[in-house]
C-alpha positions in Angstrom: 19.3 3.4 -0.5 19.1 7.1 -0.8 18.6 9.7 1.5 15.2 11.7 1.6 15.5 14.6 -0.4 15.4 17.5 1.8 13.4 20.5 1.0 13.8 23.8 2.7 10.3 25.9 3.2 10.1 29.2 1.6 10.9 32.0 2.9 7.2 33.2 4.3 7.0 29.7 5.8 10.5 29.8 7.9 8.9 32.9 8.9 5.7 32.1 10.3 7.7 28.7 11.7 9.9 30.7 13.8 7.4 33.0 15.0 4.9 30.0 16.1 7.4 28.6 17.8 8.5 31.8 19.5 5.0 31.6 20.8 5.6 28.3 22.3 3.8 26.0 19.4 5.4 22.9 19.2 5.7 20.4 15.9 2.3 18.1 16.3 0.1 22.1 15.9 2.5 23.2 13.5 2.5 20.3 11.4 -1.6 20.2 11.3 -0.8 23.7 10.6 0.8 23.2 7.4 -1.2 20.3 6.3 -4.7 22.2 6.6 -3.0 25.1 4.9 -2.0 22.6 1.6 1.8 21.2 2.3 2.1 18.1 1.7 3.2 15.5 4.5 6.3 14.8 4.1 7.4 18.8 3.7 5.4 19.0 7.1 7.6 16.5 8.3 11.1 18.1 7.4 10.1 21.6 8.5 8.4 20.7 11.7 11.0 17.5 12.8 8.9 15.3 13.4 9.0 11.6 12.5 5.8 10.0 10.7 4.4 8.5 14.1 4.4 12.1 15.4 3.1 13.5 12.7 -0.3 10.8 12.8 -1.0 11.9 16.4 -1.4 15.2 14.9 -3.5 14.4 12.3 -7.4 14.5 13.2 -8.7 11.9 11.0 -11.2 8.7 12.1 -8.6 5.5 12.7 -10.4 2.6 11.7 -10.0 -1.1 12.3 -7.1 -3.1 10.2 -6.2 -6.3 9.4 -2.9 -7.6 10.9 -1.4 -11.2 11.6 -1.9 -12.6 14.9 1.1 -13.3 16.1 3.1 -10.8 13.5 6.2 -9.8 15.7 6.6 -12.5 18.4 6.5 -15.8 16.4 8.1 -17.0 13.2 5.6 -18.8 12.1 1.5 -17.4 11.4 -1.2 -19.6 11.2 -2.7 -19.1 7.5 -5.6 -21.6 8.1 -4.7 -24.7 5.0 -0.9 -23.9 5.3 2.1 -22.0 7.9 2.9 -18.3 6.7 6.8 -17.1 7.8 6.8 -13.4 8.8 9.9 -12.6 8.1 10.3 -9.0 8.7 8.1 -6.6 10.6 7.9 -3.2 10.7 5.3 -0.3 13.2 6.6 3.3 11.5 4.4 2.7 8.8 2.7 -1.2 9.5 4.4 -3.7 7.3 5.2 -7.6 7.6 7.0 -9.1 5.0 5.4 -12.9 4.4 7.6 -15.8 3.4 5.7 -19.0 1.5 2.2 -17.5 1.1 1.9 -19.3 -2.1 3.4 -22.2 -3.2 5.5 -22.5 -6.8 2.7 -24.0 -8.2 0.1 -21.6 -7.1 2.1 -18.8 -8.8 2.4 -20.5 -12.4 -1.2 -21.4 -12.2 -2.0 -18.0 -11.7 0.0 -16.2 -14.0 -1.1 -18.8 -16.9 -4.6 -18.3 -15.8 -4.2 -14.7 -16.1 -1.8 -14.0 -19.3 -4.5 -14.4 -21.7 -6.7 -11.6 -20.4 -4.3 -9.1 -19.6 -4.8 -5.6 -20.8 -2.9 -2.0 -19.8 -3.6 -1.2 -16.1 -6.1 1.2 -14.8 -6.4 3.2 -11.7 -9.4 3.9 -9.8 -10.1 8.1 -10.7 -11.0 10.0 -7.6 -12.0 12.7 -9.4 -14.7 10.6 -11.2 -14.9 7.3 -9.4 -14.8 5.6 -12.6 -11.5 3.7 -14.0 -8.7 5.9 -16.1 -5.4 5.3 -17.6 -2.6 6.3 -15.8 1.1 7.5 -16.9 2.3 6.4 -13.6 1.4 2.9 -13.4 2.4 1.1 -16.8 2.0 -2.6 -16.1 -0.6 -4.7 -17.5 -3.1 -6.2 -15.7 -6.6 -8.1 -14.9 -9.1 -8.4 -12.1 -10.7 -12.4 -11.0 -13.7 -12.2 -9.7 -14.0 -12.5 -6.0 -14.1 -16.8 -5.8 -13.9 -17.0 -9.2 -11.7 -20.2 -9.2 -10.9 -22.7 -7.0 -7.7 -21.3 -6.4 -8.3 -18.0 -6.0 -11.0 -19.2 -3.3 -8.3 -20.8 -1.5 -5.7 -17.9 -2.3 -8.8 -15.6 -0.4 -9.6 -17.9 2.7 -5.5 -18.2 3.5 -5.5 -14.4 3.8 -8.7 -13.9 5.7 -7.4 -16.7 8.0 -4.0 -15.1 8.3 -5.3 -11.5 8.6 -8.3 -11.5 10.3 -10.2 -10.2 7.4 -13.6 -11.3 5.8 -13.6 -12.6 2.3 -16.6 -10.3 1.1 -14.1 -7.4 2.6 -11.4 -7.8 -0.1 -11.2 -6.9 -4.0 -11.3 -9.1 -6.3 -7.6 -10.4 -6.7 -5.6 -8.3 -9.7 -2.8 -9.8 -11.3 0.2 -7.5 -13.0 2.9 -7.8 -15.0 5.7 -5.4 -15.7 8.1 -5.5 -18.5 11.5 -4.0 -18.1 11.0 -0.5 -17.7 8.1 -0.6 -16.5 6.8 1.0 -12.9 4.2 2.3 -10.7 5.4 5.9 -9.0 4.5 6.3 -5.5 1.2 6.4 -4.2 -1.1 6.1 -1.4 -4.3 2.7 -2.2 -6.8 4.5 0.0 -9.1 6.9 -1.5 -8.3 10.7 -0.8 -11.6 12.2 1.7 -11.0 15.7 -0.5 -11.8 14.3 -4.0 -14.9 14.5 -5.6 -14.9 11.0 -6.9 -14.2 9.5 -3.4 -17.7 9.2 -2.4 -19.4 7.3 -5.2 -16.5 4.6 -4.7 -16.7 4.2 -0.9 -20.1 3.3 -1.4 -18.8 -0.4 -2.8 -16.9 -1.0 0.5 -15.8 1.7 2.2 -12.4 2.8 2.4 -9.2 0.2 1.7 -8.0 -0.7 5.3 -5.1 -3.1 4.1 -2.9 -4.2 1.0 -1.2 -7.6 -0.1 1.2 -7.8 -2.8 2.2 -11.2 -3.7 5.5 -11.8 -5.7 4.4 -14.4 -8.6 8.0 -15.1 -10.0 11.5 -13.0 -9.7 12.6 -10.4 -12.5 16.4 -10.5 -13.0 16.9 -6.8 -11.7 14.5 -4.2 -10.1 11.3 -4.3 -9.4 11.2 -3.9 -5.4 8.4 -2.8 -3.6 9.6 0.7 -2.1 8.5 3.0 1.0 9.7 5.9 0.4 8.6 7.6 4.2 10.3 4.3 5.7 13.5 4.3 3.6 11.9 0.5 2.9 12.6 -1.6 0.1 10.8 -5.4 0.0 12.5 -7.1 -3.0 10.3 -10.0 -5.2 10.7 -13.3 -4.1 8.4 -16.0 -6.1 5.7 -17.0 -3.0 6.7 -14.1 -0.8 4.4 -11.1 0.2 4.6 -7.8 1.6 1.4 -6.4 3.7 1.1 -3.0 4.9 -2.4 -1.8 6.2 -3.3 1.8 6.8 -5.8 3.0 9.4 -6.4 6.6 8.7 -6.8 8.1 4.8 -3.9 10.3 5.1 -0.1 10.6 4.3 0.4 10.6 8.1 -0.3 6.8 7.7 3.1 6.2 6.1 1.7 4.0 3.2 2.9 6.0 0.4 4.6 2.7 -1.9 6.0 2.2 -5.3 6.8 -0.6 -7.5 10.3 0.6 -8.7 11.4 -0.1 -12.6 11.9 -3.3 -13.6 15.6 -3.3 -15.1 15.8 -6.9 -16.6 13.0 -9.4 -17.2 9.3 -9.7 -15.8 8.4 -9.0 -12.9 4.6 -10.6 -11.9 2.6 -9.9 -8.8 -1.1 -10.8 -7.3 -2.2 -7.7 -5.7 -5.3 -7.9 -2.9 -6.9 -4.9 -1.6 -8.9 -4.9 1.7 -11.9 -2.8 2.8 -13.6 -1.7 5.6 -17.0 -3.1 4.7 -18.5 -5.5 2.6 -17.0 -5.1 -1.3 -20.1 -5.0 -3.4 
């Protein structure tokens, strides 16, 4: 895996750096520093030295409530209510547990054939409009079920609120993908950005996303990890497997910035569930 690209600050910026630190500010005020003033995080990061756990203690943004595992890091096996969940990998810098045998082989064919005849090219939510838009970064097809709409995706939603400790009526409706070879979605943060226009009309469905589950359908040939880029993470598809990775603050501090990387030979085809804070109207 490749090394973060580093990025020197400009010349005005290595400036004020050294003099605020002549004064005796350290990295958590000159990190907030930079981010009020428009760097991004990870720049903040790099010029300041601090690692992403840091940097959150720096950041004054409300931390709210997330779903996580019970049991996620000191047992094997998690209780997912109709069926046994492994965790096999957990991570703190940012929050991710990598589930094995969320769904069974049949559980992911039935959902792909349930889902291939209403498949369309994926949107993303617009924060400038709160409305729905085409996106160049994300090319994958896709379609939405219906919160309950099936009995499977019923029982697909009651095994995660079991194994997360998250109402039902908090999640999305479940969206399935596809991607082709080729296809991708560049990285990017599932919570809803506080500075955009847009953000307020769709908080008032739910609030903001707390939580994400991406569920690996089938296995593409080649490519097609899930990628976290601050963690120098990759989580690659395995049918039935899942990576979760929640995200209690609405900021890059969080260190949820993900990816779904190319797909360099065959399909790759994933159930994605997103969790709110509230009630998902």
């Amino acid at each position: 895996m490749s090394e973060p690209i580093r990025i020197d600050p400009p010349a005005s910026v290595a400036q004020w750096l050294q003099a605020q630190r002549a004064a005796g500010f350290e990295g958590p005020a000159l990190y907030q520093s930079l981010r009020e003033a428009g760097w991004d995080h990870l720049s903040a990061c790099q010029w300041t030295g601090l690692t992403p756990a840091a940097a959150s203690e720096a950041v004054s943004v409300h931390e709210r409530p997330v779903p996580w595992p019970q049991g996620a890091g000191s047992q094997v096996w998690l209780d997912g209510g109709d069926r046994q969940v492994q965790a096999l990998a957990v991570m703190r810098e940012p929050n991710v547990i990598v589930l094995g045998q969320l769904l069974d082989a049949q559980e992911c064919q039935e959902l792909i054939e349930q889902a291939r005849p209403r498949l369309s090219r994926s949107l993303t939510v617009s924060v400038k409009t709160g409305g729905q838009e085409e996106n160049a970064d994300r090319t994958s097809q896709g379609m939405f079920f219906e919160r309950g709409e099936t009995e499977l995706i019923a029982r697909i939603e009651q095994r995660l609120a079991h194994l997360l400790g998250w109402p039902i009526e908090n999640g999305e409706g479940l969206q399935i993908l596809c991607y082709g070879p080729g296809a991708q979605y560049k990285p990017h943060y599932d919570y809803f950005d506080p500075k955009e226009p847009g953000t307020p009309t769709i908080l008032r469905r739910g609030g903001q996303r707390v939580a994400t589950v991406v569920i690996y359908l089938n296995e593409p040939t080649a490519g097609g990890a899930t990628v976290f880029p601050d963690a120098q993470f990759e989580c690659l598809p395995v049918r039935g497997n899942a990576v979760f990775f929640n995200y209690s603050r609405p900021d890059p501090s969080s260190g949820s910035l993900h990816a779904g990387a190319p797909v360099i030979e065959g399909q790759k085809w994933i159930a994605t569930k997103w969790l709110r804070e509230a009630r998902f109207e």
